[in-house]
C-alpha positions as CSV (number, residue, x, y, z in Angstrom):
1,X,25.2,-51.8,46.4
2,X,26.1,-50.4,49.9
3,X,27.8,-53.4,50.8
4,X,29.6,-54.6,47.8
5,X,31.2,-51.0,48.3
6,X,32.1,-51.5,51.6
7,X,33.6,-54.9,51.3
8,X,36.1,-53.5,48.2
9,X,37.1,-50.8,50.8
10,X,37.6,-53.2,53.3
11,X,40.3,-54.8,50.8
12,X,42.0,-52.4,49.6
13,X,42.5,-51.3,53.5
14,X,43.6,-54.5,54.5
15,X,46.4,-55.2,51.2
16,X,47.9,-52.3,52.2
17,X,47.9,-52.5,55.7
18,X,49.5,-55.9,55.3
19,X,52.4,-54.4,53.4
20,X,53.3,-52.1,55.8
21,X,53.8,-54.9,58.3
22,X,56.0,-56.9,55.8
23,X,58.0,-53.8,55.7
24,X,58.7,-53.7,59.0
25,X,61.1,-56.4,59.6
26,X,65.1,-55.4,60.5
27,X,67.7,-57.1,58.2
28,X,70.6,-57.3,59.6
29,X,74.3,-57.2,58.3
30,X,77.4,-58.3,59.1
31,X,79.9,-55.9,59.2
32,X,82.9,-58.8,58.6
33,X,81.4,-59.8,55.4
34,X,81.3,-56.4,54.7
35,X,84.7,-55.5,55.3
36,X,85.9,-58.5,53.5
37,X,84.0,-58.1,50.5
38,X,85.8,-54.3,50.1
39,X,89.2,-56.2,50.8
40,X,88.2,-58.6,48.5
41,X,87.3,-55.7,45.9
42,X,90.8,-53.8,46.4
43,X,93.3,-56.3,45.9
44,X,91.3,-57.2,42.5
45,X,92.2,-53.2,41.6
46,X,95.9,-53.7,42.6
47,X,95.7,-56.9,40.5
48,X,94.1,-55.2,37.4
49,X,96.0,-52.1,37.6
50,X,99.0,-54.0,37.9
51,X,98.4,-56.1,35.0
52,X,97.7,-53.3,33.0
53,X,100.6,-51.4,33.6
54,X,103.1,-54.3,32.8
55,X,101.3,-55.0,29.4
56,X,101.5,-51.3,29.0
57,X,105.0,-51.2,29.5
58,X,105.6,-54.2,27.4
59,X,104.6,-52.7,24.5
60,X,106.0,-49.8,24.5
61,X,108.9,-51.3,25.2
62,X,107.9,-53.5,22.1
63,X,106.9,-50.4,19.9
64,X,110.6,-48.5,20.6
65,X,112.2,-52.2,19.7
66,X,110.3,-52.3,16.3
67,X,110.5,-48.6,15.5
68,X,114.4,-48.1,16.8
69,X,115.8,-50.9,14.9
């Protein structure tokens, strides 16, 4: 019984000691994908906003037609 105990100690020492090794490895990033991807995202807010303030305008200026004549 003493050894069937040990040997399930033993495991559970050794899957977590693995993960902790697994964890250790550095990503790295590169700061020009980075940079671009942020570009990337604030021209598509200019776009949007800009599209949604013309079609905003439009109908007002479509409302005051219909209502004014």
């Amino acid at each position: 019984m003493k050894n069937s105990g040990i040997s399930i100690k033993a495991k559970l020492i050794s899957k977590y000691l693995s993960k902790d090794l697994s964890q250790n490895l550095h990503r790295s990033t590169n700061i020009n994908v980075l940079l671009n991807r942020v570009k990337n995202n604030q021209k598509n807010e200019k776009r949007k906003k800009l599209y949604f303030s013309f079609s905003v305008s439009a109908g007002l200026i479509l409302f005051a037609i219909v209502i004014f004549n």
